[in-house]
N, CA, C and O atoms as a GROMACS GRO file, in nm:
protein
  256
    1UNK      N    1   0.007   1.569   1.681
    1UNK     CA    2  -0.132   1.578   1.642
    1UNK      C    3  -0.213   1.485   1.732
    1UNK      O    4  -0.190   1.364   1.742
    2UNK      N    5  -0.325   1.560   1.809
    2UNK     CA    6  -0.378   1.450   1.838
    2UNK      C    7  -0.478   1.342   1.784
    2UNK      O    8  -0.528   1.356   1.672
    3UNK      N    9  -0.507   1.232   1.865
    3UNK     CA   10  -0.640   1.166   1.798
    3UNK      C   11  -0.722   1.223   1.693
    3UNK      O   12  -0.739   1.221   1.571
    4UNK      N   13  -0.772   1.285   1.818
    4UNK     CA   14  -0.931   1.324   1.699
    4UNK      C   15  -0.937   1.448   1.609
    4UNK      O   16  -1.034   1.480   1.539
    5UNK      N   17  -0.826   1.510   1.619
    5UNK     CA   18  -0.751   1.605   1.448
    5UNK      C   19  -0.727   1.457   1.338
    5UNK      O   20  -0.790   1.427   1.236
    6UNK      N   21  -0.649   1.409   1.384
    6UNK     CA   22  -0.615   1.267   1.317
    6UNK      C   23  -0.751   1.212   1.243
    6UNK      O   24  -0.730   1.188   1.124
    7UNK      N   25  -0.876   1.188   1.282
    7UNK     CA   26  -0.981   1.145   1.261
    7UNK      C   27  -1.043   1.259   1.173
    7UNK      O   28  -1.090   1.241   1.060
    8UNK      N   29  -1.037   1.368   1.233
    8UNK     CA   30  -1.119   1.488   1.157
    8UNK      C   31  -1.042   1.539   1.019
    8UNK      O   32  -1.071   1.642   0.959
    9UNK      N   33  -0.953   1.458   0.986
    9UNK     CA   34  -0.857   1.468   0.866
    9UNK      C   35  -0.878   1.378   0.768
    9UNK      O   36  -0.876   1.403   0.647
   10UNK      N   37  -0.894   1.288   0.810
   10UNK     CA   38  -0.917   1.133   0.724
   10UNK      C   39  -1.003   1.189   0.612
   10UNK      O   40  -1.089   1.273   0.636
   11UNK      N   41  -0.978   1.141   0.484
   11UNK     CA   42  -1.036   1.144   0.362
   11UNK      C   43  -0.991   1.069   0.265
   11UNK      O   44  -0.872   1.052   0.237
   12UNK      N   45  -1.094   1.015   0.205
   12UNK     CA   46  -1.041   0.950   0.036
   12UNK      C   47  -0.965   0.960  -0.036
   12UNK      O   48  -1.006   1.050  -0.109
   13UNK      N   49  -0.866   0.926  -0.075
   13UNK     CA   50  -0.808   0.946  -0.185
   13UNK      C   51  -0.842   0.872  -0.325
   13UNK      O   52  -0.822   0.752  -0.344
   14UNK      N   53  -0.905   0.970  -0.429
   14UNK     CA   54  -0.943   0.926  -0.593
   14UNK      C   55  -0.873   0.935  -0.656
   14UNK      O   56  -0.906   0.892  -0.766
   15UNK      N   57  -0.725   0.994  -0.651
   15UNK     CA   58  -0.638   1.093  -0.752
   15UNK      C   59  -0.529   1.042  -0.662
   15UNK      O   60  -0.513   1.057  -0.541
   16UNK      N   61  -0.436   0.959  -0.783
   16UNK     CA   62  -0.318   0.925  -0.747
   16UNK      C   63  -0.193   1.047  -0.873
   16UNK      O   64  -0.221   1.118  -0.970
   17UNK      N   65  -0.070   1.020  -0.807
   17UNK     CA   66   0.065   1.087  -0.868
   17UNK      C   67   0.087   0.946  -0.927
   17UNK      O   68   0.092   0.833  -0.880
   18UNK      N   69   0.101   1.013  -1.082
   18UNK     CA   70   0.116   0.903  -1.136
   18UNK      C   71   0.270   0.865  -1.146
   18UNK      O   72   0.301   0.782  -1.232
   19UNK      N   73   0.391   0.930  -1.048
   19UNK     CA   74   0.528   0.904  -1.056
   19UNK      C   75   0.543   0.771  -0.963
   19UNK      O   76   0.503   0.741  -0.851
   20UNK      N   77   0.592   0.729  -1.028
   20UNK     CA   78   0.637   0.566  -0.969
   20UNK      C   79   0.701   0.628  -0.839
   20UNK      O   80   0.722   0.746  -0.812
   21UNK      N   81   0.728   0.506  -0.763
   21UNK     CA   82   0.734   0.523  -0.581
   21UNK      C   83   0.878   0.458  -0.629
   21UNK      O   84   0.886   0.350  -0.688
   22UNK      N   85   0.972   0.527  -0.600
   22UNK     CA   86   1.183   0.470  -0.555
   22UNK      C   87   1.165   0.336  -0.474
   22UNK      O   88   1.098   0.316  -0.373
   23UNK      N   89   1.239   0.257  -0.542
   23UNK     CA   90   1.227   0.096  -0.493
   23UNK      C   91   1.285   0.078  -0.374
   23UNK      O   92   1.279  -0.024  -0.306
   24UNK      N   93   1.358   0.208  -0.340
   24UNK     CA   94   1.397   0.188  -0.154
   24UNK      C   95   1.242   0.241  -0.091
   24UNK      O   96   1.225   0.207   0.026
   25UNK      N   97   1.189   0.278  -0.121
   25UNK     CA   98   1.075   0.331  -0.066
   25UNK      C   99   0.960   0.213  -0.047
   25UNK      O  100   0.894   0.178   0.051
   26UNK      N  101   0.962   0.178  -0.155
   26UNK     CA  102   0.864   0.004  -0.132
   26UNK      C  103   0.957  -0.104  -0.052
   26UNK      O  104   0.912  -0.201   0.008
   27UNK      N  105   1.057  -0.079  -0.060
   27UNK     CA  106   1.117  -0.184  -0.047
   27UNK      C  107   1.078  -0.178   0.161
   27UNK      O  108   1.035  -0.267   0.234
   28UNK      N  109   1.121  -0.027   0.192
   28UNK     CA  110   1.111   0.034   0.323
   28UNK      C  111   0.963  -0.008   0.391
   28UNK      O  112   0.945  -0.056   0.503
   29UNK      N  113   0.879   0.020   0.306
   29UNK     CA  114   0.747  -0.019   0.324
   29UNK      C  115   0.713  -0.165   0.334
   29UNK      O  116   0.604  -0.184   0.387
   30UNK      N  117   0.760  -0.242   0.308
   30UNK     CA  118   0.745  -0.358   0.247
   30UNK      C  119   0.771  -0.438   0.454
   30UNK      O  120   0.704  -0.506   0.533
   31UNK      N  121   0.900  -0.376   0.452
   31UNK     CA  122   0.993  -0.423   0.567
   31UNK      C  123   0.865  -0.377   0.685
   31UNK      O  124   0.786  -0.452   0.743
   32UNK      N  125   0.876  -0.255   0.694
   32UNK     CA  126   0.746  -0.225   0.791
   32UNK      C  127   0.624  -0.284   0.823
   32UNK      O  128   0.568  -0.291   0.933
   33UNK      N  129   0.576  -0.343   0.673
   33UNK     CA  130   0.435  -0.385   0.690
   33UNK      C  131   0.496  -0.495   0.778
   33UNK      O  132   0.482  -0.483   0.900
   34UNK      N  133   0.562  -0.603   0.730
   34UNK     CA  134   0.606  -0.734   0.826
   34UNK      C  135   0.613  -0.709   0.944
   34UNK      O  136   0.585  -0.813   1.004
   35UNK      N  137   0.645  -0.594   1.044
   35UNK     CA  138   0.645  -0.597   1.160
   35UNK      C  139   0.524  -0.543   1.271
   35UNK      O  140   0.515  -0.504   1.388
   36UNK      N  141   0.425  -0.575   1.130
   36UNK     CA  142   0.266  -0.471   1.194
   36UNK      C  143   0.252  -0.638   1.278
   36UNK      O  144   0.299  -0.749   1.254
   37UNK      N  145   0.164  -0.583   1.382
   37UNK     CA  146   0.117  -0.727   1.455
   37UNK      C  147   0.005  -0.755   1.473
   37UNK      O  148  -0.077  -0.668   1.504
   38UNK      N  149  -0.033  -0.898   1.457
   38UNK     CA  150  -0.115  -0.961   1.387
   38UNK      C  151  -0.154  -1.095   1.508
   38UNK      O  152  -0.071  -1.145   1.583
   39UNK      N  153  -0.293  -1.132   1.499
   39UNK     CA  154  -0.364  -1.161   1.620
   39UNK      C  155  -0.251  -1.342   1.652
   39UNK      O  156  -0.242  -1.419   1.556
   40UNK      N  157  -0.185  -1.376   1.776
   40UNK     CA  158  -0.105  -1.506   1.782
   40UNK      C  159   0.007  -1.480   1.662
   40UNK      O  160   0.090  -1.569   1.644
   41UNK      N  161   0.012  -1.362   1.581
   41UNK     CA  162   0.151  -1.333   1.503
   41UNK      C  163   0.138  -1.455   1.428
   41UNK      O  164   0.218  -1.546   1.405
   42UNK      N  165   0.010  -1.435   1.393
   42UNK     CA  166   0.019  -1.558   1.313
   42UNK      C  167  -0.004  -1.470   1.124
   42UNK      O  168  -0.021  -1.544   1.027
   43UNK      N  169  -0.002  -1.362   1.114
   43UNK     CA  170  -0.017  -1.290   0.993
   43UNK      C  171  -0.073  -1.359   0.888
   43UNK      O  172   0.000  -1.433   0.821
   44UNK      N  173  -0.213  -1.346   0.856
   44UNK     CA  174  -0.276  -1.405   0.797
   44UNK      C  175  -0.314  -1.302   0.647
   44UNK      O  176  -0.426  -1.272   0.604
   45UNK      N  177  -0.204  -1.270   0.603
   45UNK     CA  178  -0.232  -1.144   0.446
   45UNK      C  179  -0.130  -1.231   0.396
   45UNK      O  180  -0.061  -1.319   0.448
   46UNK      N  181  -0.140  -1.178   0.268
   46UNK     CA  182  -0.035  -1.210   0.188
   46UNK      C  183   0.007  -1.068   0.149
   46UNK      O  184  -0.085  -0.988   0.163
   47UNK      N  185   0.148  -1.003   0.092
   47UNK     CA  186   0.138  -0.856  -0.004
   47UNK      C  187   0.211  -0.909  -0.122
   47UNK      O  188   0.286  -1.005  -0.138
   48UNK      N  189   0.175  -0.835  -0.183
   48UNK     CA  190   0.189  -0.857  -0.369
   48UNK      C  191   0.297  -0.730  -0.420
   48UNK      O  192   0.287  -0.624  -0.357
   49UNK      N  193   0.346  -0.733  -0.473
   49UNK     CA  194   0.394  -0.578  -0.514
   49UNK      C  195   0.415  -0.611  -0.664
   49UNK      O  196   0.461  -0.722  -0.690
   50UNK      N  197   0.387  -0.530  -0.762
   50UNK     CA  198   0.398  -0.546  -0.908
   50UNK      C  199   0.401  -0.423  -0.976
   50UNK      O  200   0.304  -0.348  -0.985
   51UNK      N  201   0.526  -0.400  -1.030
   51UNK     CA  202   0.525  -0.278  -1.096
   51UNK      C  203   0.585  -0.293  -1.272
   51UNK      O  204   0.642  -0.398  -1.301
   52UNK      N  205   0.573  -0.219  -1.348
   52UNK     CA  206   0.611  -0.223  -1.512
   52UNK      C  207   0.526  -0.308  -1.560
   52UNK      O  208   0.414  -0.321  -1.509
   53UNK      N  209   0.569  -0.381  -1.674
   53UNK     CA  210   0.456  -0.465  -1.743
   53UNK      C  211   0.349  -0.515  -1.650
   53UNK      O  212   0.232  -0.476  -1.662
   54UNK      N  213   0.394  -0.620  -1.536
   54UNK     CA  214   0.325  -0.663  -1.453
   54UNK      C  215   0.168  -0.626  -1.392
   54UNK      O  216   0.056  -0.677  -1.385
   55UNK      N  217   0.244  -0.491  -1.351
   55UNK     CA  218   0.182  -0.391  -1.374
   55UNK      C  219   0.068  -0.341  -1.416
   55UNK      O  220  -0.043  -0.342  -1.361
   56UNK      N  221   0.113  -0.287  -1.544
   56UNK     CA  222  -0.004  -0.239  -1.661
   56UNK      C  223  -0.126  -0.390  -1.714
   56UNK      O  224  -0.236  -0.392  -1.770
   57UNK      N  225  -0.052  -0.476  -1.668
   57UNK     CA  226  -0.142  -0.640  -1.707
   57UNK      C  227  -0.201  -0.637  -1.626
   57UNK      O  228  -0.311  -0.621  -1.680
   58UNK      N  229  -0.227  -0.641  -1.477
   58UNK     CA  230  -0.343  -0.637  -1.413
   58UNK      C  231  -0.399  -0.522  -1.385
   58UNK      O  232  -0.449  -0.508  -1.274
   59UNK      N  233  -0.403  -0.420  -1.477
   59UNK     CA  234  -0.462  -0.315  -1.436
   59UNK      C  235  -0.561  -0.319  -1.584
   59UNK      O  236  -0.671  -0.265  -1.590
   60UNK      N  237  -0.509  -0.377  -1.674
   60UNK     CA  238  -0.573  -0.404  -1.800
   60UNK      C  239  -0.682  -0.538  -1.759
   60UNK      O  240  -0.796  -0.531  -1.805
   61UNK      N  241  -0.657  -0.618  -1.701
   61UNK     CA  242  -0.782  -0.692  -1.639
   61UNK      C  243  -0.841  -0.655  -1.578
   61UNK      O  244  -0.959  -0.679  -1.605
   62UNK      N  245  -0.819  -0.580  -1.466
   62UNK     CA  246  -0.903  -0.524  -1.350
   62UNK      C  247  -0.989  -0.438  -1.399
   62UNK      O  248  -1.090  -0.403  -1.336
   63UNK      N  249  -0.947  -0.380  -1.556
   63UNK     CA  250  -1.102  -0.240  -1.607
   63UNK      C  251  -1.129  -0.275  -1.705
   63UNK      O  252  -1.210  -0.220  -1.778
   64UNK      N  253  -1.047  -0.408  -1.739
   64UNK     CA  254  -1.182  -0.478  -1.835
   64UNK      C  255  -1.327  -0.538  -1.815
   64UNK      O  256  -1.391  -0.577  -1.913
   0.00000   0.00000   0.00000
């Protein structure tokens, strides 16, 4: 695909699948994000991952 199909595709997503994501799959993701590169690799994010109770608790703050 090129570029600008790539660009002319891009859209929002409002509407999630509400089936939980396989913990090799975050886990896969997880590994990836660490090797995105970042200005002197100095990686200045933090990532969070929280799923089950954890979960449903900040999602119960966040729309309160």
């Amino acid at each position: 695909m090129e570029f600008l199909d790539t660009l002319k595709q891009r859209h929002s997503v409002r509407a999630f699948d509400p089936k939980p994501v396989p913990e090799e799959v975050l886990q896969r993701l997880l590994s990836q994000a660490a090797l995105s590169p970042s200005w002197s690799n100095t990686h200045p994010y933090r990532i969070a991952l929280a799923t089950g109770d954890v979960l449903e608790s900040l999602r119960a703050e966040l729309y309160s």
